[in-house]
C-alpha positions as CSV (number, residue, x, y, z in Angstrom):
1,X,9.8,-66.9,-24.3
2,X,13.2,-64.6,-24.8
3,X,16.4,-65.3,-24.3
4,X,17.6,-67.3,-21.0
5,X,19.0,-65.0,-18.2
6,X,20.2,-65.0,-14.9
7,X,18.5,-62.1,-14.4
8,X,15.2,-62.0,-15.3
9,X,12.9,-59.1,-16.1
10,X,9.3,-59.4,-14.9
11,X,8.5,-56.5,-13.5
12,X,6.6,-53.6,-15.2
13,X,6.5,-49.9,-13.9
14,X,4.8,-47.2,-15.8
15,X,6.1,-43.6,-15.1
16,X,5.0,-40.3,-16.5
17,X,7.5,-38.0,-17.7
18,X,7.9,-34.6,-18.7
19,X,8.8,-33.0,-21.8
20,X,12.2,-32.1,-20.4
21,X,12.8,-35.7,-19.0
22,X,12.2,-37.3,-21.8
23,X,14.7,-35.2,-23.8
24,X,17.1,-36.1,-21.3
25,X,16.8,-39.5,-21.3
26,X,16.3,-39.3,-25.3
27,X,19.7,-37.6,-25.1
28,X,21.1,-40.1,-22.9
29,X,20.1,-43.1,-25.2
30,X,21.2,-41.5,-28.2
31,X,25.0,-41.0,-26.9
32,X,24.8,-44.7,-25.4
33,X,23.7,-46.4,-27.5
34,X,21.4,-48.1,-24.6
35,X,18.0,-48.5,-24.6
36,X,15.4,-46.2,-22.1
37,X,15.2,-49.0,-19.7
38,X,19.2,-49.5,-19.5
39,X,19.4,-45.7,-18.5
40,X,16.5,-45.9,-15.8
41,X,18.3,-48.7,-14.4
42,X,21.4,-47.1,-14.0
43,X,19.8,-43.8,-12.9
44,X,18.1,-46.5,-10.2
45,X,21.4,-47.8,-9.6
46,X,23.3,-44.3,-9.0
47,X,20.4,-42.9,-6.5
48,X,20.6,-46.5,-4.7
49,X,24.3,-46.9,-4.6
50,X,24.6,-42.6,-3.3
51,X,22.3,-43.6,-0.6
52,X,24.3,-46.7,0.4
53,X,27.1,-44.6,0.6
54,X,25.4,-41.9,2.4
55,X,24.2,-44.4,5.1
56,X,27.6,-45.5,6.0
């Protein structure tokens, strides 16, 4: 079992990317400091939050 959370990760998604995604989101990482799935969450989170806005 890992550490406690209040928000708990239990969902798995597999996605295929391209050559040209992965760089970016190599890139990305690299000047974070966050791991892939920190940066596909807040790419998630941008998209969701423009649409929200959108649909106002």
């Amino acid at each position: 079992m890992g550490r406690p959370t209040d928000d708990p990760k239990t969902n798995q998604y597999r996605v295929r990317l391209s050559d040209k995604d992965l760089n970016m989101l190599n890139f990305c990482c690299e000047n974070t400091g966050l791991p892939k799935s920190d940066i596909i969450r807040r790419g998630i989170e941008t998209v969701y939050n423009e649409l929200q806005v959108k649909k106002e």
